[in-house]
C-alpha positions as CSV (number, residue, x, y, z in Angstrom):
1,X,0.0,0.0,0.0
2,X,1.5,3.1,-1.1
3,X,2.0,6.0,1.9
4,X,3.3,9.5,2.6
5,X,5.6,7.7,4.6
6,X,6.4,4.9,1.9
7,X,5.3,1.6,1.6
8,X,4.4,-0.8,4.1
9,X,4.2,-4.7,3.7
10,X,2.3,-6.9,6.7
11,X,4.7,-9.9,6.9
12,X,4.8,-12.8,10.3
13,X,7.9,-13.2,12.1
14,X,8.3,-16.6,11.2
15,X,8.2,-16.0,7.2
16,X,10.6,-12.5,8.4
17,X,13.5,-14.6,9.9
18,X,13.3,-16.9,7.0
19,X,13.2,-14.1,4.6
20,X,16.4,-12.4,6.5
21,X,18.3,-15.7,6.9
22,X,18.1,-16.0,2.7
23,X,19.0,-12.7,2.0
24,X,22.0,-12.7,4.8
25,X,23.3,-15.6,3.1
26,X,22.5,-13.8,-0.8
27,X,25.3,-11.2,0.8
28,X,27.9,-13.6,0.3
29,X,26.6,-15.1,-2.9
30,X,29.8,-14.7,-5.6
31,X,27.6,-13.3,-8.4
32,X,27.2,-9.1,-7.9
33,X,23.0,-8.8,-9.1
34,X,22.3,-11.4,-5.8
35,X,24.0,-9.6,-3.5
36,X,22.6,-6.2,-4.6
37,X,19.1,-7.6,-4.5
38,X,20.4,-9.3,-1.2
39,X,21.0,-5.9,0.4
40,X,18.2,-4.6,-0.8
41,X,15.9,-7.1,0.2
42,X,17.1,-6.7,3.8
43,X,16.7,-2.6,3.6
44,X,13.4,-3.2,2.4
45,X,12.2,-5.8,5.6
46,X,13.8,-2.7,8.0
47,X,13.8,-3.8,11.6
48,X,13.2,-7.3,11.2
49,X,16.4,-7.7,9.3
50,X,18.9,-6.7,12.4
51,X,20.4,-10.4,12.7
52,X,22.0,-9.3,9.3
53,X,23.7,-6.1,10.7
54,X,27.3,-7.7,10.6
55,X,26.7,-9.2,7.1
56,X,25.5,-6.0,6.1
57,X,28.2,-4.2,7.9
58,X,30.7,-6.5,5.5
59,X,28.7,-5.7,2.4
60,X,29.7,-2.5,3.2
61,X,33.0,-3.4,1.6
62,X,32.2,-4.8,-1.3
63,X,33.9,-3.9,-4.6
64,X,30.6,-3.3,-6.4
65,X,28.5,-0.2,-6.0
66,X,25.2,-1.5,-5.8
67,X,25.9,-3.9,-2.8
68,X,27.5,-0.7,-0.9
69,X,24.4,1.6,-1.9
């Protein structure tokens, strides 16, 4: 649903841990699309996604722009 604010997806916390343990493990993935749509998966779940703060952290390093963005 689209917002002032943005938009704003209703997801469980059983289907958001699995969802964050994928896309931590995309970080690492050796092709560059994967882990930019890894990175950006995780922005997009927000809060849920804090177990993947030190994979993101890492990311933050990576030799291709779109994983860093």
């Amino acid at each position: 649903m689209s917002t002032p604010l943005g938009r704003f997806y209703a997801i469980d916390p059983t289907t958001a841990s699995k969802a964050v343990e994928i896309l931590t493990n995309g970080l690492a993935d050796s092709d560059n699309y994967v882990r930019g749509a890894a990175a950006k998966g995780l922005g997009e779940v927000g809060l849920a996604a804090h177990s993947a703060l030190p994979a993101l952290r890492r990311a933050l390093c990576d030799d291709w722009q779109n994983v860093r963005k």
